[in-house]
SEMISE-799826 format. One record per residue (C-alpha): residue in three letters; z, x, y. Coordinates in steps of 0.05 Angstrom, whole numbers, padded with zeros to 5 digits, always signed. Layout:
N
alaZXY
...
// end
This chain:
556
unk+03690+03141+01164
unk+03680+03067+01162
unk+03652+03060+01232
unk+03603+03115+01208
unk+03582+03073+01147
unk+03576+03014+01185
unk+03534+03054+01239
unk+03482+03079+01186
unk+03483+03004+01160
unk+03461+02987+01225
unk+03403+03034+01220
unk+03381+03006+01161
unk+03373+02939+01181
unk+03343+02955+01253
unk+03274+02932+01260
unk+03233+03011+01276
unk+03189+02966+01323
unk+03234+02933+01371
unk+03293+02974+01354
unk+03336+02915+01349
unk+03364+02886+01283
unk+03321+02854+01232
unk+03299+02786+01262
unk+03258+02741+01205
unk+03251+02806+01159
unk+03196+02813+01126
unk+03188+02878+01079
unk+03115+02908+01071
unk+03083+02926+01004
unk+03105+02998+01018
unk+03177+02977+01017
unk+03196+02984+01104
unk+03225+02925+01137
unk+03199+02888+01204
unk+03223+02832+01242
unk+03163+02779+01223
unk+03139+02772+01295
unk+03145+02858+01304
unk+03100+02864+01249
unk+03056+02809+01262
unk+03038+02835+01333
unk+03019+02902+01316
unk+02977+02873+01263
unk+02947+02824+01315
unk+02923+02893+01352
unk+02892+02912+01294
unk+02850+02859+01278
unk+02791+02896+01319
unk+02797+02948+01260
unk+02802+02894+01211
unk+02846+02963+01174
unk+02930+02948+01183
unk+02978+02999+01173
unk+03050+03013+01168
unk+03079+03041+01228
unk+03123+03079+01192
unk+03091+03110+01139
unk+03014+03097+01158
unk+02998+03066+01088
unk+02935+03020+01103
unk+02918+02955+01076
unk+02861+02911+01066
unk+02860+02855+01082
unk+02916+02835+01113
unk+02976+02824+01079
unk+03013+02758+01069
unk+03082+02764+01104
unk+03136+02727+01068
unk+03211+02734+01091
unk+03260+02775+01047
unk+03312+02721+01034
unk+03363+02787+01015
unk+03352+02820+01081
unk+03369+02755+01120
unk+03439+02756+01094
unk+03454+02819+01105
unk+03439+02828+01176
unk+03473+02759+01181
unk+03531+02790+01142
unk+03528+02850+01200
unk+03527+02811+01251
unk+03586+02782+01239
unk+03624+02847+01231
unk+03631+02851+01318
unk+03612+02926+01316
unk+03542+02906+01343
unk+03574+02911+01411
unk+03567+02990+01408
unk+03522+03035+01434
unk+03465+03033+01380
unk+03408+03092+01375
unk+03364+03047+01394
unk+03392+03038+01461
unk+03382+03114+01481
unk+03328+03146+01512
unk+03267+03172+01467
unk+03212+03221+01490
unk+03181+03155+01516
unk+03224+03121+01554
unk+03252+03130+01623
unk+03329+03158+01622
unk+03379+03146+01669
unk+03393+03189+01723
unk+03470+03182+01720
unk+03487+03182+01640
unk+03526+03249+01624
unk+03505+03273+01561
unk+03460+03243+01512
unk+03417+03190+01560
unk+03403+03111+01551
unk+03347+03083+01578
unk+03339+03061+01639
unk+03322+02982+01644
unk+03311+02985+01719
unk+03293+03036+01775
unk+03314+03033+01858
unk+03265+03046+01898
unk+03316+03061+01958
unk+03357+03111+01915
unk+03298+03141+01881
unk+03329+03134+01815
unk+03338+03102+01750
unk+03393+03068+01717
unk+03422+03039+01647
unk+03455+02979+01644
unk+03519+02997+01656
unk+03497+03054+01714
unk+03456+02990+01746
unk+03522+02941+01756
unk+03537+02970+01832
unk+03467+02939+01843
unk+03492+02873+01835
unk+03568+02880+01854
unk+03561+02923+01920
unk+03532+02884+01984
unk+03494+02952+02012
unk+03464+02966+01941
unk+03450+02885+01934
unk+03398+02901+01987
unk+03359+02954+01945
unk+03289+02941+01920
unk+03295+02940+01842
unk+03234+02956+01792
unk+03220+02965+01724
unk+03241+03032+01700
unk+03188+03075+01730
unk+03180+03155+01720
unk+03129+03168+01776
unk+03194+03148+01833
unk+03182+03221+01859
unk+03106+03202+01879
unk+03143+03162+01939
unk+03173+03218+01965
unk+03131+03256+02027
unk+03116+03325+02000
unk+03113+03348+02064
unk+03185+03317+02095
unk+03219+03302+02033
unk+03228+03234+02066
unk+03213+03163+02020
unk+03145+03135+02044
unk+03149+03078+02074
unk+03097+03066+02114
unk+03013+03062+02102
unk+02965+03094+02148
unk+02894+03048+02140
unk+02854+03103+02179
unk+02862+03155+02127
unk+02885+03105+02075
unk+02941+03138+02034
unk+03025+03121+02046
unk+03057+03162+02093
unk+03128+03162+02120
unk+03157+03154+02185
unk+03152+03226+02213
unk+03089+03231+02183
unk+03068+03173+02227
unk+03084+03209+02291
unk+03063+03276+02270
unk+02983+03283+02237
unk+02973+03212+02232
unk+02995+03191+02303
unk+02944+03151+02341
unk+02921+03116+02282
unk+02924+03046+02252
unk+02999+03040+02205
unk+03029+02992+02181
unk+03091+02987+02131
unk+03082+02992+02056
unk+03102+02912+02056
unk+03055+02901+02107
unk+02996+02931+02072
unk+03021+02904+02004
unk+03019+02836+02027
unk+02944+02842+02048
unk+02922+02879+01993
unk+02961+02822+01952
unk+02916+02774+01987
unk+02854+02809+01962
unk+02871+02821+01905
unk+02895+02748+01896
unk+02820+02737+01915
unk+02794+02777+01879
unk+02834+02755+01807
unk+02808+02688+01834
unk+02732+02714+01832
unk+02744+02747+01764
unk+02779+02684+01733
unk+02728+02643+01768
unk+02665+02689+01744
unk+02709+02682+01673
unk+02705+02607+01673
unk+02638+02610+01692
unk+02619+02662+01630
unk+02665+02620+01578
unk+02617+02558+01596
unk+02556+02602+01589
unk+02576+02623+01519
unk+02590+02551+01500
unk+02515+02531+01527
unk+02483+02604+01486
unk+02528+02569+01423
unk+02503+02503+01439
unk+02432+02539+01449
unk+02438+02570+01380
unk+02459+02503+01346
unk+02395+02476+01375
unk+02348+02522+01361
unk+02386+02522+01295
unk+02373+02446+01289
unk+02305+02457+01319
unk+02282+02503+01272
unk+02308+02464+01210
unk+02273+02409+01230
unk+02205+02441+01237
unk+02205+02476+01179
unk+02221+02415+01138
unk+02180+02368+01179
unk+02122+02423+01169
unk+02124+02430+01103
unk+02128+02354+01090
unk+02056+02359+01132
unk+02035+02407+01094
unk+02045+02383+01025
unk+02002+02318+01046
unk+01951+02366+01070
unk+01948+02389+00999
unk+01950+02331+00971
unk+01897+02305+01011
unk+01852+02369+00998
unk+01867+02361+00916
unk+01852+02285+00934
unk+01787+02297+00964
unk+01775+02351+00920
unk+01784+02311+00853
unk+01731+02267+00884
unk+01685+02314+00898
unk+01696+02340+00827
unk+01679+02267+00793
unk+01634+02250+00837
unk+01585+02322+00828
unk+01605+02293+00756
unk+01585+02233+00765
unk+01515+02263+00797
unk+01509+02310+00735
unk+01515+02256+00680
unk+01462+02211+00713
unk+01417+02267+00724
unk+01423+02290+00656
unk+01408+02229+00632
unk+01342+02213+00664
unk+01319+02295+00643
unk+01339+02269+00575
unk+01301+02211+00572
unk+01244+02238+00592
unk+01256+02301+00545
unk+01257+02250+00486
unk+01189+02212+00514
unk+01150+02283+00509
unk+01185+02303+00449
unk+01158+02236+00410
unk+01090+02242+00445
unk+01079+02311+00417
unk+01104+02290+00351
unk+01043+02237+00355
unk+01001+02290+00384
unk+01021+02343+00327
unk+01006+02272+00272
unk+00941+02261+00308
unk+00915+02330+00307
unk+00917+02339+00231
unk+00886+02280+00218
unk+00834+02301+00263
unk+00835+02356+00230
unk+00825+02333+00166
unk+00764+02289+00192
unk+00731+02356+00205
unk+00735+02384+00140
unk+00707+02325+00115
unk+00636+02342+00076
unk+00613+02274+00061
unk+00564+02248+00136
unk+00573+02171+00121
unk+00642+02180+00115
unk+00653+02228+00171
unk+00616+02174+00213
unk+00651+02119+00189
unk+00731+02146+00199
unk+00715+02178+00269
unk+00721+02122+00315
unk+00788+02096+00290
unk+00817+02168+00294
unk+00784+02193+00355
unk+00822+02148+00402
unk+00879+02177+00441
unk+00930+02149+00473
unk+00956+02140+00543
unk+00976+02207+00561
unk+01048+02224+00607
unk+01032+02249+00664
unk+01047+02318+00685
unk+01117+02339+00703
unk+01145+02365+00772
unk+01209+02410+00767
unk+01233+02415+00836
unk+01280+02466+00850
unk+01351+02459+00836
unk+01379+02441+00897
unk+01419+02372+00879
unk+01488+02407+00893
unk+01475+02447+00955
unk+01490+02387+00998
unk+01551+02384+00974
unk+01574+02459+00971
unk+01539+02457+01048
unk+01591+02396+01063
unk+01648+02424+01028
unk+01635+02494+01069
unk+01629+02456+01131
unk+01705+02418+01129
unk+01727+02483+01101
unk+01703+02527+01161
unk+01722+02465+01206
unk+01797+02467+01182
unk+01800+02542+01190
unk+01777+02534+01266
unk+01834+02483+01276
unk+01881+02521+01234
unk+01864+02592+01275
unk+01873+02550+01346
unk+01933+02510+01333
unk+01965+02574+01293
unk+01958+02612+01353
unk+01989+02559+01397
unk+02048+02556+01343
unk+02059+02635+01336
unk+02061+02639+01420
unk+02111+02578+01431
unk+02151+02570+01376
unk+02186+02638+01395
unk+02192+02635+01457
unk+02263+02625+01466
unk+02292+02659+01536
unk+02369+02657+01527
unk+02386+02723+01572
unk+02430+02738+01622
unk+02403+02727+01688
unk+02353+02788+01713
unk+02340+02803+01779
unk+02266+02797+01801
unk+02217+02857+01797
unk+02218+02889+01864
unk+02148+02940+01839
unk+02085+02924+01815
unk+02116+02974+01750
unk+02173+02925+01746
unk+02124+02875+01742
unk+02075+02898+01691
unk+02140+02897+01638
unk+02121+02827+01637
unk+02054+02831+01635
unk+02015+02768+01589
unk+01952+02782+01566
unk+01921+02716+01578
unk+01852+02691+01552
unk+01813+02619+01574
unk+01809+02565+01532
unk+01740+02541+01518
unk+01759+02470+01502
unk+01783+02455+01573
unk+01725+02489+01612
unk+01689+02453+01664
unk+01621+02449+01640
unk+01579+02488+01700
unk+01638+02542+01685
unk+01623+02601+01631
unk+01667+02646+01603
unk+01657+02722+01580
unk+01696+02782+01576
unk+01731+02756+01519
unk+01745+02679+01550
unk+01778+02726+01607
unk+01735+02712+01664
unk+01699+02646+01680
unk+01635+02643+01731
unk+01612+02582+01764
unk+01541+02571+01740
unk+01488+02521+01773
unk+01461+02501+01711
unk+01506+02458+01657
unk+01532+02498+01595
unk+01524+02473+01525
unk+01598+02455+01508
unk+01613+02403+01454
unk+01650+02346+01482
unk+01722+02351+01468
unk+01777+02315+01501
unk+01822+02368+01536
unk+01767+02398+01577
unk+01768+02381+01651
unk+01697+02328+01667
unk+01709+02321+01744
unk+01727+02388+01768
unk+01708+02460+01755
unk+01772+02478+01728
unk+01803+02518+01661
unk+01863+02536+01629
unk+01892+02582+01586
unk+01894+02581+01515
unk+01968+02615+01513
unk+02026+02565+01529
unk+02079+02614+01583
unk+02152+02615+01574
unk+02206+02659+01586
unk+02178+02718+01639
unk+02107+02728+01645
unk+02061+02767+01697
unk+01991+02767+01701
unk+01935+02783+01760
unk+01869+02748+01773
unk+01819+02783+01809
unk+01760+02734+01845
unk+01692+02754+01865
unk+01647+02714+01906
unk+01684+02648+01908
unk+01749+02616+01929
unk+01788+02596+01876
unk+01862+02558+01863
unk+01916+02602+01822
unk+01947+02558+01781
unk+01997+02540+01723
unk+01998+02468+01695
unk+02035+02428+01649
unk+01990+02419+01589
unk+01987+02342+01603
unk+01954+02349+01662
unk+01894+02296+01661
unk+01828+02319+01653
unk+01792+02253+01674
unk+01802+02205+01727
unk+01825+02203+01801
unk+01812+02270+01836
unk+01887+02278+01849
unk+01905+02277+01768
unk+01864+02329+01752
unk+01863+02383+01804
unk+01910+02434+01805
unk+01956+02426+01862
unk+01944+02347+01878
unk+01999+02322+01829
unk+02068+02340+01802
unk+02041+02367+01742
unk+02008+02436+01773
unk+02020+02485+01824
unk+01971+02523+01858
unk+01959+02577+01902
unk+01892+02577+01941
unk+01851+02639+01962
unk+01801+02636+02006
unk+01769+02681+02064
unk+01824+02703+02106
unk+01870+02657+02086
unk+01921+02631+02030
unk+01954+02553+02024
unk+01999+02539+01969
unk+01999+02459+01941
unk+02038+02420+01897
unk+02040+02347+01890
unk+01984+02340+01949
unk+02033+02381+01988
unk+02000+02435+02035
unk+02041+02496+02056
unk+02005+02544+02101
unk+02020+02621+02082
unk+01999+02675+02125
unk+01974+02744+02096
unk+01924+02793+02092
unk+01867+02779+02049
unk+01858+02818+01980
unk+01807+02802+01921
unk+01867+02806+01874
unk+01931+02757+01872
unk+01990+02772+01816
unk+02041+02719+01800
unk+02107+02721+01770
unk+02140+02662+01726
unk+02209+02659+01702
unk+02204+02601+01668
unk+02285+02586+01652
unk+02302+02610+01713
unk+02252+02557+01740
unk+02220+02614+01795
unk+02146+02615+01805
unk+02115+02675+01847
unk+02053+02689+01875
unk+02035+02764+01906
unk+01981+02803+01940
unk+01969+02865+01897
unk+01935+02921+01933
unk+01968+02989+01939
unk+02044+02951+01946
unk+02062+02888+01932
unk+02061+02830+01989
unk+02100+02756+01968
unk+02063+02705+01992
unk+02099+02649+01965
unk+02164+02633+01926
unk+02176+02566+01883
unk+02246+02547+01857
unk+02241+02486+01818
unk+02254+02460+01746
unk+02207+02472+01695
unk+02210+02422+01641
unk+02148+02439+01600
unk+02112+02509+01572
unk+02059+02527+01630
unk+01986+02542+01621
unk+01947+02594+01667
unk+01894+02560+01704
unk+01841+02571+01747
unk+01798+02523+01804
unk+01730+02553+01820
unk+01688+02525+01888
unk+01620+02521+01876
unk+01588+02586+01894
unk+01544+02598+01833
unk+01564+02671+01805
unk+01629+02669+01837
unk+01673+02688+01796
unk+01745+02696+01774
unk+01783+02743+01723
unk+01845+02757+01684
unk+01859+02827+01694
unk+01868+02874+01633
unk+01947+02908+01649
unk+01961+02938+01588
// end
């Protein structure tokens, strides 16, 4: 009866995780104990869930519980311990549904802790001891306890399968060998083991490698999003720092427009009311003079008639008349003040566009492979328009600044100082990150394909400024029968059948530039890898051939 007490005792304070007594107990809000690190691992799985349970009774909890170790528990088990009946055969130390049993145990099974490859069977502890004491056995090849031992036995000649045929690749044993798989290529299990071992070495190599190589990636994406993080901050403060002085400059200027119109006002209201009170007192001396002349006339007496007249008949100095011209004193300055306003709204619809198309542009992806189709392509198509401010002057642009023709005569552009003055060249108005695809179809002319750095001079030596002659453009050029590709006054010669339409491809992180006939497939013509360390603008070089000229193509 007492080694039955103690037994249950035992129970008690056994751990339902590990099976083993209580180790650090810890006791859950739902009242079941668990060694502290039993617990804490099946939590650990959990964490995914962020939902923990009690493997006992399934209670959940959220959030996690604080463990903290139940000081009674501790003595108890230590109290236990020291008892010596340990030593027996506890539950946990049987077999459950789960575990593998061993072949030799009469009755109620233990576990198995190891499995014999050679004898096809499993064994407890105490079943396992030949293993180690008997030289024949010694030379068995143990495993952990395995229940699938029977899949190494030949269906077919109830023989263990030793050996691996690589023809038909599947394990075999020795009759089989000579029987349906004689003639081709076997080997021993070990044999084929070891070289699979050896690929598969390789290959956890590759995978821990390709692992390294991803854990640095997501350290660059973090750094990446502590930049643009940083970068972003920094624009937004710094732009609305800018913008506050713009509005302190416009309610500057505007406070000065408002005195000053005041200013105008008062003087001009002045000199009208100076000369109002002038005509008011002359037709006050008017109105005076009048009745005395009119009381002249009523006079009946000649002599005296004739004798008042000449001091009263004498008028004085009349005003001249008085222009009103119209009211048109304050149109200059509503016509000035309209003029800065529609001036600020030009700058502020040019540079916003420039803003909205770069300041997003932010290509942090996994590497893509390259379009192979012109329908892969057109997922990156750009709809990209000139911009007028870099246009050579005998260049004009239409369809919507998408096309540019070379013209004899000059066009009437305002001077401004990103527009090209020694070649007939263009660019775009959209900067190009990221992926982009666009086509250009030519008429009439031979033209250079470009994409520039926005820097790119558009004065000076000839080798600044045109596309392909520096290290600040590349350019592709088409003409008759024949293609070249430059870059920094380097020629390349490219070989190809002619076509009035050339697409090309950028992958600006990935620092890949493309250029491609498009007819009915799609031809390369010529591949750039390089570093790109600044947005790209479209551009296009026309030859002079007035009315030749060159498009961006509509794709969407």
């Amino acid at each position: 009866m007492a080694q039955k007490g103690v037994q249950l005792d035992r129970e008690t304070f056994s751990c339902s995780i590990c099976l083993d007594l209580l180790k650090d107990p810890v006791t859950t809000s739902c009242g079941h104990n668990y060694c502290m690190n039993c617990i804490k691992s099946h939590w650990d799985e959990e964490d995914r869930k962020n939902i923990y349970s009690c493997p006992q009774c399934k209670q959940t909890f959220t959030p996690r519980p604080v463990l903290l170790k139940n000081n009674l528990l501790v003595v108890l088990v230590e109290e236990l311990k020291k008892t010596g009946l340990q030593a027996a055969p506890a539950d946990h130390c049987y077999a459950g549904a789960e575990d593998v049993v061993c072949d030799v145990c009469a009755g109620r099974k233990l576990k198995a802790i190891k499995s014999c490859l050679v004898c096809l069977m499993s064994y407890c502890d105490q079943h396992l001891q030949p293993h180690y004491d008997v030289p024949q056995l010694k030379k068995h090849k143990l495993v952990e306890p395995s229940k699938k031992l029977q899949e190494n036995i030949c269906s077919r000649h109830d023989e263990v399968m030793k050996m691996f045929c690589r023809t038909d690749q599947q394990l075999i044993c020795y009759l089989c060998s000579v029987d349906e798989h004689k003639g081709h290529n076997t080997v021993s299990a070990a044999a084929e083991r070891t070289e699979m071992q050896k690929k598969l070495e390789g290959s956890r190599q590759n995978i821990q490698q390709r692992i390294q190589d991803r854990e640095k990636d997501v350290k660059l994406l973090q750094q990446q999003v502590e930049a643009i993080n940083l970068s972003a901050d920094k624009a937004v403060e710094d732009s609305e720092k800018i913008f506050t002085e713009l509005i302190r400059l416009l309610e500057k200027r505007s406070s000065d427009v408002k005195q000053q119109v005041r200013s105008q006002q008062e003087s001009e209201v002045s000199q009208v009311k100076e000369l109002q009170d002038k005509l008011e007192q002359e037709i006050t001396e008017l109105k005076r003079k009048d009745a005395e002349l009119k009381k002249l006339s009523h006079t009946e007496d000649h002599n005296q008639f004739l004798h008042n007249y000449p001091s009263l008949s004498a008028l004085s100095q009349s005003t001249s008349s008085i222009h009103i011209r119209p009211l048109s004193c304050f149109e200059d300055v509503i016509a000035a003040v309209s003029e800065v306003r529609d001036k600020l709204q030009d700058v502020l619809r040019e540079e916003w566009t420039n803003v909205s198309l770069t300041g997003t542009e932010v290509d942090v992806s996994l590497p893509q492979p390259e379009p192979k189709t012109r329908a892969d392509f057109l997922k990156y198509s750009r709809e990209i328009t000139l911009d007028p401010n870099t246009a050579y002057t005998h260049l004009s642009l239409s369809e919507g600044n998408r096309k540019a023709t070379r013209m004899r005569q000059q066009q009437s552009y305002s001077s401004h100082p990103d527009r090209f003055t020694g070649c007939s060249q263009v660019l775009s108005r959209e900067s190009l990150t990221g992926r982009c695809y666009w086509e250009v179809e030519r008429r009439g002319v031979g033209i250079r394909v470009a994409v520039a750095y926005k820097n790119i001079s558009r004065a000076g030596s000839w080798y600044e400024c045109v596309f392909g002659l520096n290290d600040k453009s590349w350019a592709l050029r088409c003409e008759k029968n024949s293609y070249s590709f430059w870059y920094n006054n380097v020629q390349t010669l490219i070989s190809g059948p002619e076509s009035s339409r050339v697409g090309v491809y950028l992958d600006h992180s990935a620092g890949i530039l493309s250029f491609y006939r498009v007819s009915e497939t799609m031809t390369l013509l010529h591949r750039v890898q390089t570093t790109f360390t600044q947005p790209l603008y479209a551009g296009l070089r026309l030859y002079y051939s007035p009315g030749g000229t060159a498009e961006f193509c509509k794709l969407k």
